[in-house]
Structure formats: structure tokens, C-alpha cells
N, C-alpha and C positions, 0 to 999 in steps of 0.2 A: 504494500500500500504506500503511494505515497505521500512525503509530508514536506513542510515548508522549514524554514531556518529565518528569524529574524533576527534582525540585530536593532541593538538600542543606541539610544543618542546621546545627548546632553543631560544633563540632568540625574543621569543615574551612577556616574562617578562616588566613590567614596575612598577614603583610605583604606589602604590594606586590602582594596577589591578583591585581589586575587587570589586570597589565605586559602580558599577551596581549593587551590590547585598546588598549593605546597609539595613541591619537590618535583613537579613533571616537568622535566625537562625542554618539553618544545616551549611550556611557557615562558621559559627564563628566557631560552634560545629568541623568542620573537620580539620579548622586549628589547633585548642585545642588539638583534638588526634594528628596530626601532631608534634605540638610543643612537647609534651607528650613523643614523641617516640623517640626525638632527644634531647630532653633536652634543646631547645633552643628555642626563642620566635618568630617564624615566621612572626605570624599576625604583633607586631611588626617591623619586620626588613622592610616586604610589604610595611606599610602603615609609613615608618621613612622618613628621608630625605638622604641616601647615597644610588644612583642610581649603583655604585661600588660595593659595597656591595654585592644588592641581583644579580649584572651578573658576579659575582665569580662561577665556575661552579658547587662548593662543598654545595653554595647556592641555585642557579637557581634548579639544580633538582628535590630538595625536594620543592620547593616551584609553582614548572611550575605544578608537579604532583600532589600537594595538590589543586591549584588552579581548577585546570582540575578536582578533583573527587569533591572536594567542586560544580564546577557548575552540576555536572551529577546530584549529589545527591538533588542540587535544583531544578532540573529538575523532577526527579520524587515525590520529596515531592509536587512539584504542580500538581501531577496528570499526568505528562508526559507517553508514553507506551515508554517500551525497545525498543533499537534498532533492527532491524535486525540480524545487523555486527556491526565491530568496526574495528578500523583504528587507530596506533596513529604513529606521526611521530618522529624518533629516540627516545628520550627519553619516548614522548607519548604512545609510545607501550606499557610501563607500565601501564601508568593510565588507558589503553583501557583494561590489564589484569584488572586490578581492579575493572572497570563496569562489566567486564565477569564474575567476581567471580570467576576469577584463582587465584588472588594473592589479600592477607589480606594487611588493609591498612596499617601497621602500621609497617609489613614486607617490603612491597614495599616504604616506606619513608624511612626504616635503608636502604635498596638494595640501592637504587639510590645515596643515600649520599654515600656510599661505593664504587659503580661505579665511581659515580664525583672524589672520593679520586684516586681510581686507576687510572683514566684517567688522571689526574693532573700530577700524578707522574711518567707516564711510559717516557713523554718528556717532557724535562726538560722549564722553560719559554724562548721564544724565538726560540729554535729550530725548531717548528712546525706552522704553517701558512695552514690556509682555505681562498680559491676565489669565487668567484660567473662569472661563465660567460657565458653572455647574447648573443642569437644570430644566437649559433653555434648547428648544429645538434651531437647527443650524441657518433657518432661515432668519429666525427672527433675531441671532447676534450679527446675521449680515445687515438686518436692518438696524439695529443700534448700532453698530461701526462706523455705518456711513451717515447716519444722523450725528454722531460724535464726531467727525470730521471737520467742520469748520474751518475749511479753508487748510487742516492739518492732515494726516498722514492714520488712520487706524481701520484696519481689517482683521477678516477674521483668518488664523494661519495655520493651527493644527487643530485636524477633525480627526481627533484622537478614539473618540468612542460617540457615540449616540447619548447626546448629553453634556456632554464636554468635550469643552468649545476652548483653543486659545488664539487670543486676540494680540496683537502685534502693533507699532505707531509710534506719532510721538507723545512724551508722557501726557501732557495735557490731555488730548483726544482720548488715551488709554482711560486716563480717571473720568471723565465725563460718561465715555462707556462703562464703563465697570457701575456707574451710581444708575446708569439708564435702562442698565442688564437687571438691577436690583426691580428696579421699579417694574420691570417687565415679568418679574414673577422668577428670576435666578433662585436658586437654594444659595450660593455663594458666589461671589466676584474674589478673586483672592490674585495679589501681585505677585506677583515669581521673582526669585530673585536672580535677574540675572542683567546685563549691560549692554544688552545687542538684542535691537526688536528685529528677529531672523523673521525671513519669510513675507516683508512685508515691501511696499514697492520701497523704502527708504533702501533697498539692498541693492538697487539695480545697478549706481555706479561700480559698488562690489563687485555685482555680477560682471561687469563688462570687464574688469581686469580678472577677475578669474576665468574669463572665454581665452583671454592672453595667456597665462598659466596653464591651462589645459592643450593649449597649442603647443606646449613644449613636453606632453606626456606622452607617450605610449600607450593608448588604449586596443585591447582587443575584441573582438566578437566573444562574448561569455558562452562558456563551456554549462552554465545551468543558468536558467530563465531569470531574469531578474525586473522583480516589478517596480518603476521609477514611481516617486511620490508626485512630482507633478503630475500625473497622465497617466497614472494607476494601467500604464500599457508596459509589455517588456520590448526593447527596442534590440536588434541582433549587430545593427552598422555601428562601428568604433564613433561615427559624426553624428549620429543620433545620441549616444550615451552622453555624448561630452552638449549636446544641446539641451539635455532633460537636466544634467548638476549643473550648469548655468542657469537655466529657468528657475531650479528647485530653491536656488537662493533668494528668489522675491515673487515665488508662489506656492500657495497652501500645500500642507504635508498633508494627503490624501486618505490618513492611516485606516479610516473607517470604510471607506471603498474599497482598502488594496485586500482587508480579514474577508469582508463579504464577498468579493470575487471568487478568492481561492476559494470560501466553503460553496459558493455554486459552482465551480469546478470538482468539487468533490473531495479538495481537499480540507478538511478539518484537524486534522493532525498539525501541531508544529512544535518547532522551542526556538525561545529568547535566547541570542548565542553573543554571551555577553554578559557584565554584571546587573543585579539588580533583577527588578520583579515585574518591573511596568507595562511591558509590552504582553506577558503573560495576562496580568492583570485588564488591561484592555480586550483583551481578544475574546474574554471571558464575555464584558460587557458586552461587545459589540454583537456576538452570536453564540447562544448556549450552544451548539455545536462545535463551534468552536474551541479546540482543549491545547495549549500551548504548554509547554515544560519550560521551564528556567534550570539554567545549565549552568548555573552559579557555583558548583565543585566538581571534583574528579567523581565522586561519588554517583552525584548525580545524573552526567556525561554516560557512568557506567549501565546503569538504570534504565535511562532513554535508548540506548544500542540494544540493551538485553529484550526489552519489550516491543522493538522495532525489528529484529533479529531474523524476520520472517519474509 
């Protein structure tokens, strides 16, 4: 039977992510290339004590991504079978080219550091703000986004699950929607903490220098399906992939159309390939048929192979 692999984004970094995989070797080994390609000592920064640090965005990237192929690749060093498909969400997208074998590792950790860079600098700190709001059907936070616009910058940018909603802009327009979500009947408007409203048109000068950056990558035709977040399609040409992570940077992450597709394709089965629980956690919501694993240890890893083994 087959099943899907996603991988996580932002947001689900933590210290010590990797403690579940204590001692497996490809883990260390892919930080090493990681570290290797940036000049910087990842495994360290991971397992340090400044939680700041690694949710700097210039950090998180390379390190959510490295995390993410480090567990794939333990995955199949224990005998795991390829996915299907692949799935990753905003940033994830990457490491899911990386299990596809479209993008080299080592290329896709300089890429992402270089995205994070653009992304950082296209608005400046403070001017931009991301929400989460819980509650509300997706039409109607497109319609408070864009009545909270005022001549400013706020849409809606990950459709994470049926229900919640996150919203992207500048801050102003952010809080004007977040108090107009309330009023619309939201259970919660709540701010994220993070310094880059991704996903929204404020990214598009970013986007335009990372179409330059990806002109200097090596992309290939993926060896397994991979579903893009802009356009919930899988694309097979090296100049389509490189046109979907350009888009992907200043349009909505699709996450609620890409779970519903696979289970009307039939697939229901997947796992989170990567730290953290969210993407599990979502999939649940978005379709009770939907059953994802998080592959947050060796143990785990082992579990998922055992009852796939067929």
C-alpha cells in the first residue's frame, strides 16, 4: 500500500530535536555535510543552550531541513521502502525535493540559508507580523484580510487544516484583522512569534532574487512525486520546480488541499519526516482518514517500517 512522507517547516525546531536518534550515524553524518556547506557548526548550535538562536530564520532553515533529511535518511538506512509522494510544508518543500532526488543536499542547505537571508531583508524587523486564526471558515478570513488592508499588505497564507487559518502582512493590517476575525465569531486570533510575514505579496522582491539563486542550482526531474504548496500539482521539469519555490515564497501554503488530494487518491497513510508533531497533528484534523506517524526517534522510524513491511 502506498503512503506519503511529509516534512515540517518552521516552527517546529526545538533544542536537542534530534535526542530520538542518539547514536545513528547517518544522523551525525548529514549534519557534518550540512555544517560543511555553510561553514558553520549546526549539530552544535541544535544541541547548545540558546533557544534564540536556532528560531533566527537564517538559522531555523538550514537546520529544520537538515533535520528533516537526516531522519529520511535514517529511515531508509533501517530498511524503510520510499514513499509514494512527498509533501513538505513551506520551507519542507525543500527537504521533500531532497528525498525526490531533485535537489543535492548540500545545494538545498546554501538555497535555504539564502532564502532565510532574502526573506529577513525584504521587511525590515517589526514591520511585518503573522496570526493564526482558529475557528473561522477560509473564506471568510479572506474577507477580513482584505477589509484589514487599508491601503497595507494582509492575506491569508497557510491553510493549515479546516479551521485554521494563518494570516500574513504588515503589522498594523495583521492586528486590525486579528480584532475583525474576533468579531466574526474566531474561537482565537493569537500572534506567532516570528519576524518575517512569509507567504504574503510583501515577499515578492525576495522572491525575485531567489529566481537568481535558483538559477545557479542544479535541479532534477524527482525520482518520487512531489506535491508543491503553491499549486497543490507535482511538476516533473527541473523549470517548473524552480517556478512553484519562487511562487511558494508570496503564495499560500496549500496544506489542506495537498492531505485531501492524497486521501482521494487513496492515499491515507503517511509520516511527519522531521521533528515535532504538527503536520501529524493537522492531517488528523483535516480528514479522519487521514493517519500520519511522526518519526521523531529511531524507535519510532523502526515501528513505521515494521507495520509498512508489506
Amino acid at each position: 500500500m502506498s503512503f506519503a512522507f511529509f516534512f515540517p517547516g518552521q516552527g517546529s525546531q526545538s533544542l536537542n530535536m534530534m535526542n530520538g536518534f542518539d547514536g545513528i550515524a547517518e544522523v551525525k553524518a548529514t549534519f557534518d555535510e550540512a555544517s560543511a556547506a555553510l561553514n558553520q557548526d549546526l549539530w552544535a548550535m541544535m544541541n547548545g543552550s540558546d533557544a534564540d538562536l536556532i528560531s533566527q530564520t537564517v538559522n531555523t532553515q538550514p537546520l529544520m531541513l537538515t533535520a528533516g533529511v537526516a531522519t529520511y535518511r535514517a529511515y531508509l538506512a533501517a530498511g524503510g521502502k520510499a514513499p509514494g509522494v512527498v509533501a513538505g510544508h513551506s520551507l519542507g518543500e525543500y527537504t521533500a525535493l531532497v528525498a525526490a532526488g531533485s535537489l543535492h543536499f548540500a545545494d538545498a542547505v546554501r538555497l535555504v540559508r539564502r532564502r532565510a537571508e532574502l526573506m529577513q531583508s525584504a521587511v525590515p524587523q517589526g514591520v511585518g507580523a503573522m496570526a493564526a486564526i482558529l475557528g473561522l471558515d477560509d473564506d471568510v478570513v479572506r474577507q477580513v484580510c482584505a477589509a484589514a488592508e487599508q491601503g497595507e499588505v494582509c492575506e491569508a497564507v497557510n491553510f493549515n487544516s479546516v479551521g485554521q487559518v494563518v494570516i500574513a502582512g504588515n503589522t498594523a493590517a495583521v492586528e486590525r484583522a486579528m480584532q475583525a476575525a474576533k468579531e466574526a465569531g474566531a474561537k482565537r486570533a493569537l500572534p506567532l512569534p516570528v519576524s518575517v510575514p512569509s507567504h504574503c505579496r510583501l515577499m515578492q522582491p525576495a522572491a525575485e532574487k531567489l529566481a537568481a539563486a535558483l538559477n545557479e542550482v542544479d535541479v532534477q526531474p524527482p525520482r518520487i512525486r512531489v506535491i508543491h504548496n503553491a499549486d497543490v500539482v507535482a511538476h516533473a521539469e527541473p523549470a517548473q520546480i524552480k517556478d512553484a519555490l519562487v511562487r511558494q515564497l508570496y503564495s499560500p501554503v496549500r496544506w489542506t488541499e495537498t492531505v485531501q488530494l492524497l486521501v482521494r487518491e487513496g492515499i491515507t497513510e503517511s509520516a511527519e519526516c522531521g521533528p515535532g508533531k504538527v503536520l501529524a497533528g493537522l492531517a488528523k484534523r483535516i480528514d479522519k482518514e487521514a493517519a500520519c506517524t511522526a518519526l521523531v526517534s529511531q524507535s519510532s522510524v523502526e515501528e513505521f517500517i515494521a507495520s509498512h513491511a508489506q
